[in-house]
N, C-alpha and C positions, 0 to 999 in steps of 0.2 A: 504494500500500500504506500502510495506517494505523502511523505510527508507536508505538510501544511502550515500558512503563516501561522504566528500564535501571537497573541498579545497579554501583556501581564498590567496592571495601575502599581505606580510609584509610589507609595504613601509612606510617608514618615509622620509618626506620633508626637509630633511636634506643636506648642500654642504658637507659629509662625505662620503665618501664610503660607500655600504651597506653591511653586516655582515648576519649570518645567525640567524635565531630564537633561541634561550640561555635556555629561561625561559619561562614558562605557567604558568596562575591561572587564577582557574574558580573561580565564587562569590561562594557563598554558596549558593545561588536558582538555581545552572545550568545553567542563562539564559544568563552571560557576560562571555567574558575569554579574558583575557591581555596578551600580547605576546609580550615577549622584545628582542632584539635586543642591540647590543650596540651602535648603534645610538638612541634607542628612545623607547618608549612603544604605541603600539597600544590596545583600547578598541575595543573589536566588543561586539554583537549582535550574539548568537552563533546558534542560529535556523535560524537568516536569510542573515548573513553573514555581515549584514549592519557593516560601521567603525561608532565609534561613536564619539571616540576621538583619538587624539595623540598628544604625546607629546617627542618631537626633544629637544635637544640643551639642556638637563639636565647631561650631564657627559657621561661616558660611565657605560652602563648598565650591572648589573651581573646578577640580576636574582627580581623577582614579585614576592607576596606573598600577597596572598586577605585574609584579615581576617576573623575569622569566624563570625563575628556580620556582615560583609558584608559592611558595615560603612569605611573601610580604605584599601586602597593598598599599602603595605610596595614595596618601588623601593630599591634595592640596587645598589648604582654607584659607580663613582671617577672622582672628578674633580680635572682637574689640574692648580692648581696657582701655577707660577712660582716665584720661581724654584721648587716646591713639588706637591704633588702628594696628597689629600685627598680624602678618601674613606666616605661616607656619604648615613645615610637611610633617603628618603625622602616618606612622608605618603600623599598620596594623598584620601582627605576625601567626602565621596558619604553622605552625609545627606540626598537626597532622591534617593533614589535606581530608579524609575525607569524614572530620568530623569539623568545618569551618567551624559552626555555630559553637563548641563550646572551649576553643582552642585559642580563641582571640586575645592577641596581650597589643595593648596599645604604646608605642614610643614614640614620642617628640621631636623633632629636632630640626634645626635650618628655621631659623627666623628672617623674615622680612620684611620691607615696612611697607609691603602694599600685596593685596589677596594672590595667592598662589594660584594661577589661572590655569596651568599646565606644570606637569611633572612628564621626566621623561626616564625613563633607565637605560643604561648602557646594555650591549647584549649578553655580557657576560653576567649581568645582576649585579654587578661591584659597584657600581654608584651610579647616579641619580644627577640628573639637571635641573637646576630649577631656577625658573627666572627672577629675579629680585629687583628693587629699586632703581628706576633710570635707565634702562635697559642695561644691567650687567647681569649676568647669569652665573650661577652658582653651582661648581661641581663636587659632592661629594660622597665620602668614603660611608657606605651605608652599614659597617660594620661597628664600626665607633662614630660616628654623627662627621668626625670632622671634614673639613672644608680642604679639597686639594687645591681648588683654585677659584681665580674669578677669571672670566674675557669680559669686554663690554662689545656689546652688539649697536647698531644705529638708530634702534627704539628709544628714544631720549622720553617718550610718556608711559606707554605699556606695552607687555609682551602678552601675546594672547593666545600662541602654539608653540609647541619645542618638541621637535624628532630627535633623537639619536639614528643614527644610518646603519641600517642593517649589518655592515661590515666595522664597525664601531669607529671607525675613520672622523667623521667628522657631525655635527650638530645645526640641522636648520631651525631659526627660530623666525616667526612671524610678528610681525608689532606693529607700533606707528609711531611719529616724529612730530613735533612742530612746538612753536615755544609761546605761544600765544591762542585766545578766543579770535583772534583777527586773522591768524593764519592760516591756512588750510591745512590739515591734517595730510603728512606722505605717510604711507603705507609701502609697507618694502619687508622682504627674508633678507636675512644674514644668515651666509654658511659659512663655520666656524672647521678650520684642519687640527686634529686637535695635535696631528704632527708637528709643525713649527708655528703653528698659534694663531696664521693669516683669515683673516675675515672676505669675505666678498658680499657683496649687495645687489638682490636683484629682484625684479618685480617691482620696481620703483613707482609710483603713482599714488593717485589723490584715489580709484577705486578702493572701496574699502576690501579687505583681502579677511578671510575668514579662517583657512584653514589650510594643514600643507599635509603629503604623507610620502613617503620613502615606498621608491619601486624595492623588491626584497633583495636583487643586487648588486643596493644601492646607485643605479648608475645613473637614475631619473628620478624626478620631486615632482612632484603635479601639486599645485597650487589653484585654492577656490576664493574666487575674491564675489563678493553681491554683486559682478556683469563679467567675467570672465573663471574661462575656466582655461589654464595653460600647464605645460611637461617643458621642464627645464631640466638642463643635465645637471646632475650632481657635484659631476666634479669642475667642473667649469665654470658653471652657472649661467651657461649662453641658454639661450631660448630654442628647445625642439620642437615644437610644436601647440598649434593652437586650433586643430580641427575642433576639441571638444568647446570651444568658447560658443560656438551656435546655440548652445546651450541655455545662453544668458548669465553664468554664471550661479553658483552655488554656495552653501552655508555649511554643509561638510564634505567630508573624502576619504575615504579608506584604498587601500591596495590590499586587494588579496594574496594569502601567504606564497602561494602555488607562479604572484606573478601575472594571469591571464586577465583578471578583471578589476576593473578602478569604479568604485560605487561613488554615484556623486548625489547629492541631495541637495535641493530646492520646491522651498512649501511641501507641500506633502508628498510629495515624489522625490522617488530614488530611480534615476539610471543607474544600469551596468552595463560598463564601457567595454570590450575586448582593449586589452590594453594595447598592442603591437598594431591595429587597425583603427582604431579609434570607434567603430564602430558601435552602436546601438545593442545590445545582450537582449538586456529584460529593461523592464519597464515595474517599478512595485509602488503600490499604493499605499497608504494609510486610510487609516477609515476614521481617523476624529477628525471631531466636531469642530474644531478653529485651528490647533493647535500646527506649527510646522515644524520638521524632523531638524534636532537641533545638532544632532552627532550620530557618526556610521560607526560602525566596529566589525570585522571580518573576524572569524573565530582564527584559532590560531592552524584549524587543521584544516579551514578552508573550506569548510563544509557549511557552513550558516551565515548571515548575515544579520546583524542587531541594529536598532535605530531606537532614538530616544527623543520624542518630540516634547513640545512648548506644553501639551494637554495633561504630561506626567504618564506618559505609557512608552512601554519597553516592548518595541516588534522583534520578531524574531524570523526570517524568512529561511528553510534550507534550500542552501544551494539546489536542490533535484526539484525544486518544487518553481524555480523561476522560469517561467515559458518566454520561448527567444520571442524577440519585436519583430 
């Protein structure tokens, strides 16, 4: 029997208002996926929908990042003590995987002075990126908290995605610039070698730019801005192509692990792109009532695909069940 979309609601037990879905991450066996909110992070259970955990009343949430050892979930928040405002990763630690719900030990660490909007891990699971104040980025050692370094990127106001590259080579981060209400806001990536430290800048423009994700070879970055959708090369940072911009442009992006398909989201639709053709896949819906798909997530074995929209639901489509366009 063909498997089928499934849909789960968001809810944190929280006296906050509720917010829509932010952030996805699946474990690395497929089987869990965390879905944040900025009121809270919920655990499920992603074959059977079951909640397994949540957790409320941690700050407001920017975005979940499962490690690849499986072992930690990086939350990025901000909590606010008054009168300031700190931004802070906290790691929530699974030492037995297949009992998440009663295994959870919470640790702190990496303070900033503005919300943690993105977290990234390196591939080896040895440290974490996370962007901090003014556009500089902070990498560190997730065994003991501390800090191996900083770069500054050209986000002089905020950073609002950060990939590590598949091959663990080098870090795109997304953001914007400008130094004034009278200015217009540039939107631009920095990719960062973590070889000898050099930065590059590209996708330069006033388009507001959403989202970036790493082909799994590392050798292309496909970048979603709200009127363009473009594939730039990774190491270079020249511009490959712009077939999928007819599009209009999109508000998330994922790359499938396998490489063949690039999911791109705008309002309630999700394209899936053949990635070496550019070409049209599937076409997938959502079925709420206002809400638009706020972030994609591709499972890690390639078999599913997840979306988490403005309404607080978590889609879940598999792969076999998407009929080509």
């Amino acid at each position: 029997m063909q498997k089928q979309h499934i849909q789960f609601i968001h809810k944190i037990t929280s006296p906050r208002a509720g917010t829509g879905v932010e952030s996805l991450a699946w474990s690395p066996d497929s089987q869990f996926l965390a879905s944040a909110s900025r009121d809270g992070v919920v655990l499920w259970r992603a074959s059977t929908r079951d909640e397994l955990a949540q957790w409320g009343r941690v700050g407001y949430v920017g975005s979940v990042a499962w490690s690849p050892t499986g072992k930690n979930l990086a939350v990025g928040t901000v909590v606010y003590r008054s009168p300031n405002r700190v931004g802070m990763v906290r790691l929530w630690q699974f030492p037995q995987a297949d009992s998440l719900e009663r295994s959870v030990k919470k640790k702190a660490m990496c303070e900033a002075c503005d919300p943690v909007s993105a977290v990234s891990w390196s591939p080896d699971g040895t440290r974490l990126a996370v962007p901090l104040y003014r556009g500089r980025v902070s990498v560190v050692n997730v065994l003991d908290g501390r800090e191996l370094f900083q770069y500054q990127t050209a986000h002089s106001i905020a950073t609002k995605d950060i990939a590590w590259s598949p091959d663990g080579t080098r870090l795109a981060s997304l953001g914007c610039s400008g130094f004034s209400h009278e200015q217009e806001l540039t939107y631009l990536v920095t990719l960062y070698n973590l070889s000898d430290g050099s930065t590059t800048e590209i996708g330069q423009g006033t388009n507001y730019l959403t989202s970036l994700a790493w082909s799994p070879d590392s050798a292309r970055l496909v970048i979603t801005g709200s009127q363009t959708i473009k594939l730039w090369n990774g190491a270079s940072g020249h511009l490959v192509d712009i077939s999928m911009a007819q599009l209009g442009g999109g508000s998330a992006v994922a790359w499938s692990p396998d490489g063949q398909y690039i999911a791109t989201a705008r309002g309630k639709t999700i394209h899936i792109w053949e990635a070496n053709t550019e070409r049209t896949f599937s076409v997938l819906q959502t079925n709420a009532a206002y809400g638009a798909v706020e972030c994609v997530k591709w499972s890690p074995d390639g078999q599913s695909l997840a979306a988490g929209d403005a309404d607080r639901s978590v889609h879940i489509w598999p792969l076999e069940s998407m009929v080509p366009a």
